[in-house]
Structures are given as structure tokens and as C-alpha cells.
N, C-alpha and C positions, 0 to 999 in steps of 0.2 A: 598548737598555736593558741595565742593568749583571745579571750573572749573582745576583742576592738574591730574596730573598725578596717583599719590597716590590716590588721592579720594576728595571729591568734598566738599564744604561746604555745609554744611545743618542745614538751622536753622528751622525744623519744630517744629514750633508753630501750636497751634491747641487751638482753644476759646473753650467754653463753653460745656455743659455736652452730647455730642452725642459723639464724637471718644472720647474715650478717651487714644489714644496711637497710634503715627503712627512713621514710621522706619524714623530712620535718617541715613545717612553715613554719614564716618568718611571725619572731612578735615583737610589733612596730611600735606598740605604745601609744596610741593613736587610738584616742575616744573617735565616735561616729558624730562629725557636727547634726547640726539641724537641717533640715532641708532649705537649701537657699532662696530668695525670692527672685527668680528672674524674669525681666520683663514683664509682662500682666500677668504671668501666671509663677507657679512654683514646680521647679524641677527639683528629685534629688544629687545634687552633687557628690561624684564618688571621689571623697577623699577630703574636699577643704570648700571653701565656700567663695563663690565666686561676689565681686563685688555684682550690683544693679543699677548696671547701668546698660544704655542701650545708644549708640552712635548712630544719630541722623542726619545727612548732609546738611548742611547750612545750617542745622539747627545746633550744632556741639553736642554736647552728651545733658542726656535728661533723664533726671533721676525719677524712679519711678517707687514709690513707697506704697509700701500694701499698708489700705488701714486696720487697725488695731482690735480688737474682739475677739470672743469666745471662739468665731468659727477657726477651721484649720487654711492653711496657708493657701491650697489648692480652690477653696471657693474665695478667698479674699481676694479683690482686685486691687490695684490702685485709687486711692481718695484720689474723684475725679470732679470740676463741675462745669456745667457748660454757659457759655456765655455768647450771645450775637458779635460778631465780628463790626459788628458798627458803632458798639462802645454803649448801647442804652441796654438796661434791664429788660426783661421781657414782659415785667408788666406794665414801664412807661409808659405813659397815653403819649400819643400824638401830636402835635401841637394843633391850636386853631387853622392857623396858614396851611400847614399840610395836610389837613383835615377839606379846607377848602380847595385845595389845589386838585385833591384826587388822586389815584391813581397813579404814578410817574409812568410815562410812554418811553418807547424806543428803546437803544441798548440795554437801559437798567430793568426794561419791566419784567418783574417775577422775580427780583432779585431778593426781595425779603420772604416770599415767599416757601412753605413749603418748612419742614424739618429736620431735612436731608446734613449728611454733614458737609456739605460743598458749602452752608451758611454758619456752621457752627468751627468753634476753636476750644480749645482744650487746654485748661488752666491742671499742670500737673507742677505741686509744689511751687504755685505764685511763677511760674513762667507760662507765658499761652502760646500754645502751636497750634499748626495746623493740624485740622482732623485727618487729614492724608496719612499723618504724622503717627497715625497712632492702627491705624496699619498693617504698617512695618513690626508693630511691635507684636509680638508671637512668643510661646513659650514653646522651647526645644521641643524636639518627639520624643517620645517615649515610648518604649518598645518592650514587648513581652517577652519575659526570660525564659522562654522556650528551653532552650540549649542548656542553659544553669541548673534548671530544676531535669531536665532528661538525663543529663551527665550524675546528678547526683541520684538519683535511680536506678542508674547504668550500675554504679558503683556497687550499692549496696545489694543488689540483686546479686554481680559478681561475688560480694564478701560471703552470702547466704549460700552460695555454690558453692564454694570454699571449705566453706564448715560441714555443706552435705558430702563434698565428694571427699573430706578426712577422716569421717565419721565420728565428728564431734570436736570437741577440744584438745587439744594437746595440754600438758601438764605444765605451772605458769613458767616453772624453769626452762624448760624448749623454748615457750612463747609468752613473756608476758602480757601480751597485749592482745588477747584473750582472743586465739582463733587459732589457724592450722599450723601445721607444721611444714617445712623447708621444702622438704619435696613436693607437698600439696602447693606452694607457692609455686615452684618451678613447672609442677606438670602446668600451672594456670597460666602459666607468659609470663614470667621475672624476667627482669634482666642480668643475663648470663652470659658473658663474653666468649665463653668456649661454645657456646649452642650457637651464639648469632655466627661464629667463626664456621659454623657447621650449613648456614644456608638460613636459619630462623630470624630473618631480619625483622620478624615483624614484633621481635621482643624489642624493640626500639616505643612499637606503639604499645604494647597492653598493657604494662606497668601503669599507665596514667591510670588505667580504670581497676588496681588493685591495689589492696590493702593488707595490711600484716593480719589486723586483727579489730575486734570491734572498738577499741580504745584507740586505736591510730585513725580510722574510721572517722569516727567521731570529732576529734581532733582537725582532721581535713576540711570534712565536712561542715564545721562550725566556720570555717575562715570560708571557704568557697561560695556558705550561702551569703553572708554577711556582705563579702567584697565583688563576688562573681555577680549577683542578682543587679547589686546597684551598678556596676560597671554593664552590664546587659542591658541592662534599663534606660541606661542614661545613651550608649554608643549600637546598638544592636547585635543579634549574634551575627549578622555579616561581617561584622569585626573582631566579636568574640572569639567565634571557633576558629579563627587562622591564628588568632593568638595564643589562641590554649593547648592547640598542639603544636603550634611550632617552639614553644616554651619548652613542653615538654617531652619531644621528642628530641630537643638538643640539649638538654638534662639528662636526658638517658645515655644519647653518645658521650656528651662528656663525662660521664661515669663509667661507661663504658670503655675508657681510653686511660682514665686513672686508675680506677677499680677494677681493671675484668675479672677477677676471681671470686668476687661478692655480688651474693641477690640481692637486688634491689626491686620492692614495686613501692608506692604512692605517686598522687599527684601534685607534690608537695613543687616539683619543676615548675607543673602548668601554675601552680599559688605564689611563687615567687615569680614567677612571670608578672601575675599579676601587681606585684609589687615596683617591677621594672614599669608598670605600664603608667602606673599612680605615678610616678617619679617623672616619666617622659611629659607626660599630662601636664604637670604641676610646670615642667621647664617650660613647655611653649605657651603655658599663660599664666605666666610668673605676674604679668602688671594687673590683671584681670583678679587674682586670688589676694582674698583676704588673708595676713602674717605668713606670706609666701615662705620665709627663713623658718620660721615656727614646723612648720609642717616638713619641709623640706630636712630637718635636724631628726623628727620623729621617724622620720622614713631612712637614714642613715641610720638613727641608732638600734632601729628595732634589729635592719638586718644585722647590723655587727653583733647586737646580742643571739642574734641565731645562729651565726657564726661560729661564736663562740664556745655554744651549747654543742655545737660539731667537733669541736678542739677536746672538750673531756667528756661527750659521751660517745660507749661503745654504738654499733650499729648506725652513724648519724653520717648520708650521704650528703658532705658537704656540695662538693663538686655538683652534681645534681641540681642540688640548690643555685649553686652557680652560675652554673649553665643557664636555668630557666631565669633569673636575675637579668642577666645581660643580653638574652632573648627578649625578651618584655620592654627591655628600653626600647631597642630598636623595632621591636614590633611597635611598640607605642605611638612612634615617629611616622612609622608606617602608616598605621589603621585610624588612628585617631587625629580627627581634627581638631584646628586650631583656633580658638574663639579671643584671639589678639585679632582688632584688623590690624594691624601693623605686621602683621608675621604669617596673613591669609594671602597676600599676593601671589599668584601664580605661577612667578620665577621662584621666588624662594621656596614656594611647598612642595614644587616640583623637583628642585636640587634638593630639599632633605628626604622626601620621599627614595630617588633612585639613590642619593648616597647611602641611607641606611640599608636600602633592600642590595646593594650593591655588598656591603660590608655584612650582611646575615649570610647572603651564597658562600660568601668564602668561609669566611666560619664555619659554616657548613661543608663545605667542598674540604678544607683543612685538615679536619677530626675524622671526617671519615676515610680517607686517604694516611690519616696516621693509623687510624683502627683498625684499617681493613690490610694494610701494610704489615701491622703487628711492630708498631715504635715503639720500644719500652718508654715510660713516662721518664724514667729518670733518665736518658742517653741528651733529653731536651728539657727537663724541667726538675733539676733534680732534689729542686724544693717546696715543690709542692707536695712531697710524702708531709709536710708540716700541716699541708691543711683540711687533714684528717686528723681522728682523734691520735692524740700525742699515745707515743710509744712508751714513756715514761710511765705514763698511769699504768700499773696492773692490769685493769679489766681491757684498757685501751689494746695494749699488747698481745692478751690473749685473741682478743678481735680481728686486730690488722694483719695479725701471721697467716690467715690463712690467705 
């Protein structure tokens, strides 16, 4: 995967007859924007930038502008100043008259009194609101990427097993991607359609936390912290971890239903999850995000070019890809909230909620009921042998025969 924002390049190639399928992410083309300003304070936004603004009832939308200087966006607040709600400066003197008068009595006494904001207003950007007004305003939560940084631990702990329990490297023609060999894959939990057919369902899960070799590793690992950390950060792992293996655990069946004769392990499912998830994100606050069309172009294109990088190279589990792609939307829909109000009402969050979670069970109930039946891919799809690497190419050919 390419070194951005969105997701990384990755051209995993893979020689000759031992892998025959390792995870690619997607490369989306997609710089990392700047951290947005929202509200008084500053959140990272994963993926594009939201506009600043913040919806008060009766007040319409007030823009809040951080001011300008050396420090970073997190301690700048809003240029703010205060002014008495009675319309005089605070150093006015008083007049004669009311000098002589005293005092005011009854309902009003103590009304000037005091510093509190029950007497003050708030000029943000030459509009004045009330101090109640400001609030409301609050910068999202932010939350520690626990899960992001564990998982990627997870991982490369796994890869370091790998290389101990093959005793050392295999030769780059077996492996170029500088780690074990095939059988050291499959003793670790590859995915293998004849073993899960044998009772080992749990090769649905391990693949997520394995890798071919230290270049594919790396590769993963480069996109996950980049995209995983901010998406962590911004949404929590309450929302994370169901989307990271439900991405990638139906990544796996669906390669398990087109491919079952080929190993596969990376997490490249659970990365283009993540890619689905940017995407979902971006559709429910389409109005909310700065050059919505802009981002939403980078996020097409990158996947068709990873895509394509599966069309002519060997070893390149598209469907996998796939799968975690179309998981991610609808998990997206699922776990992630929606900062449109117009699109937070209760009825609608609630019908896109159980429609999407309604439409992942069966997707799910679908594949594994084809898988577990043993449906050849082509008796019902019998062109999708196209969206693997083309049979035409040489190296492709030698690959997909087995």
C-alpha cells in the first residue's frame, strides 16, 4: 500500500507455486489533510475535513475560527471577546443621575453584578450570542488507540513465530517477501478451503493476524497505522474491533468460496474495510465535508487501481479485498455516527442501522451456506474467474492453475 492517507500502495507480487495469494491494500491516492478545526477545539479527521461549524437552536450556525499563530491547532481556541449585555464598555463610568440614584432595588438588583456568564455575551466573528451558547460547543472525544497499536503487535509477534518455527528464511524464489515458506504459513492458520472443509473454521480468523513475509508486513502495517490510529482515535475501538474483523473475516469467506485451493493470510480484508468505512463516513456527511466529490473520486480511484494490480499480478487475493471493501461500507453505516443533524434523527439512523446490519447477516448467511455446501464458483458466477489475475499473462496462469 502506497505511503497516504487513505491507504498505501501495494504491489504484492508473489513468484512461483508455494503462496499462492497474499493481501494487498488499497492505494487510494489520498494525502493525509491537516487536522480540522472543530468547534473550540481541534479533532483529527480521518479522511477529509470537516467544515466549522456548530448548529445552535435559534441561533443558525456560528462559525467559530481559531485564531492565527505559532501555537498548534489543539491549544488555539477561538478569537473570542466579551462584552456586558447592556451595550456599555466595561470601563464606562456611570452617569451623575445614576450615581445619585444608587443602587437599583427589586427585581433587577444584582443584575450587573458579579462576572458570571449569566451577564456576559459572546462576540464570535461580529455576531453576539449568548454565553449558554458556547456551551454546547465541545470538541468530539478522543480516544486511545488501544486495539490499533495491540493488533499491530499482535501481528508482528506472529510474523517473528513464523520465521522461528521455519528456521529462518526460505530462498526469495519460494518467498519474495522475505519470510517462511507455504507450509510454515499453513501450519500458522492460512486460509485453506480443504482444512476449514475438515472442521478448522477458525482459519476464517487467523489469516487477519498473518503475514507472508517482512515486506508484506510492512506494507500492511504502513496503511493500518496511518488509517487504523486516526479512525481509532476519532470513533473508538468500541467501533473498531467489530469492524475489523467483521471486514476481515468476510474477506476470508469470500475467498474462501472463489479460491479454495489457494493460501491466503494478511490483513489487507480488515484495510480495505477500512476503506469501505472512509467511504460510508464521507456519504452520511456529504454536506458537513470540505470538496466532498474531491475525496469521494480519490477513494474510487485508489480502489480500482488496487484492483487492478490483482488483474496482472500473481499471488493478488482480489475477492478478499472485495469482501472486506463491501464489509466496511456497511459496517461504516453501522458503527459510525452521523455529524449531518439533518441525517441524526432517530427514525432514519435507526432504518439505516437495521437495514445495513440486516443486509451484512445475509451476506454472511449466503457464502457460508455456498462454502460449506461446496457451490462451485462458476455453476453461479462464472465470471468472476476475470477478477483474478488474468490467465493470459504467463506468470498469471502458472498461479491460478493450481
Amino acid at each position: 500500500m502506497a505511503d497516504n492517507f487513505w491507504g498505501s500502495n501495494g504491489a504484492a507480487a508473489q513468484q512461483g507455486n508455494e503462496m499462492q495469494s497474499v493481501a494487498v491494500v488499497p492505494n487510494n491516492g489520498y494525502e493525509a489533510p491537516p487536522a480540522y478545526e472543530d468547534h473550540a477545539s481541534s479533532s483529527f479527521s480521518p479522511g477529509y475535513v470537516r467544515s466549522n461549524h456548530q448548529h445552535h437552536p435559534n441561533q443558525g450556525y456560528i462559525e467559530l475560527q481559531a485564531s492565527s499563530g505559532p501555537s498548534s491547532p489543539i491549544s488555539s481556541g477561538p478569537s473570542v471577546s466579551f462584552q456586558p449585555v447592556h451595550g456599555h464598555s466595561p470601563g464606562h463610568s456611570e452617569s451623575p443621575q445614576r450615581a445619585q440614584r444608587g443602587r437599583p432595588r427589586g427585581r433587577g438588583r444584582g443584575r450587573d453584578r458579579g462576572n458570571g456568564p449569566s451577564n456576559k455575551a459572546i462576540t464570535v466573528q461580529g455576531e453576539v450570542v449568548p454565553s449558554s451558547a458556547k456551551k454546547r460547543v465541545s470538541p468530539p472525544p478522543q480516544y486511545k488507540p488501544y486495539f490499533i497499536i495491540a493488533c499491530t503487535a499482535a501481528d508482528l509477534m506472529f510474523l517473528v513465530w513464523e520465521i522461528i518455527y521455519n528456521g529462518g528464511f526460505v530462498a526469495p524464489k519460494q518467498n519474495p517477501w522475505l519470510g517462511p515458506s507455504s507450509a510454515t504459513l499453513l501450519d500458522a492458520g492460512a486460509k485453506y478451503a480443504p482444512l476449514i472443509y475438515a472442521g478448522e473454521w477458525w482459519r476464517f480468523f487467523t489469516p487477519i493476524f498473518l503475514h507472508v513475509g517482512f515486506i508484506h508486513f510492512a506494507m500492511n502495517m504502513l496503511t493500518q497505522l496511518r488509517v487504523g490510529l486516526a479512525l481509532e482515535r476519532a470513533y473508538g475501538p468500541h467501533r473498531i474491533i467489530p469492524i475489523y474483523m467483521f471486514c476481515g473475516v468476510f474477506g476470508n469467506i469470500l475467498s474462501s468460496v472463489m479460491l479454495p485451493a489457494q493460501l491466503q493470510v494478511g490483513a489487507s480484508g480488515s484495510l480495505f474495510g477500512f476503506t469501505g468505512v472512509l467511504l460510508a463516513d464521507l456519504l452520511q456527511n456529504w454536506s458537513v465535508v470540505q470538496n466532498p466529490g474531491k475525496s469521494l473520486f480519490s477513494l474510487i480511484a485508489g480502489s480500482l487501481f488496487s484492483f487492478i494490480l490483482g488483474l496482472i499480478l500473481p499471488g493478488v487475493d482480489n475477492f478478499a479485498h472485495l469482501g472486506g471493501l463491501v464489509m466496511g461500507i456497511l459496517t461504516g453505516f453501522i458503527f459510525l455516527p452521523s455529524l449531518n443533524p439533518a441525517r441524526g434523527k432517530k427514525r432514519g439512523r435507526l432504518f439505516t442501522v437495521l437495514f445495513c446490519f440486516a443486509l451484512m447477516f445475509i451476506l454472511y448467511l449466503i457464502f457460508l451456506i455456498i462454502f460449506y455446501k461446496r457451490i462451485s464458483a462458476s455453476e453461479w458466477c462464472s465470471g468472476c474467474r476475470y477478477f483474478s489475475c488474468i490467465k493470459s499473462l504467463p506468470w498469471c496462469a502458472q498461479s491460478t492453475s493450481k
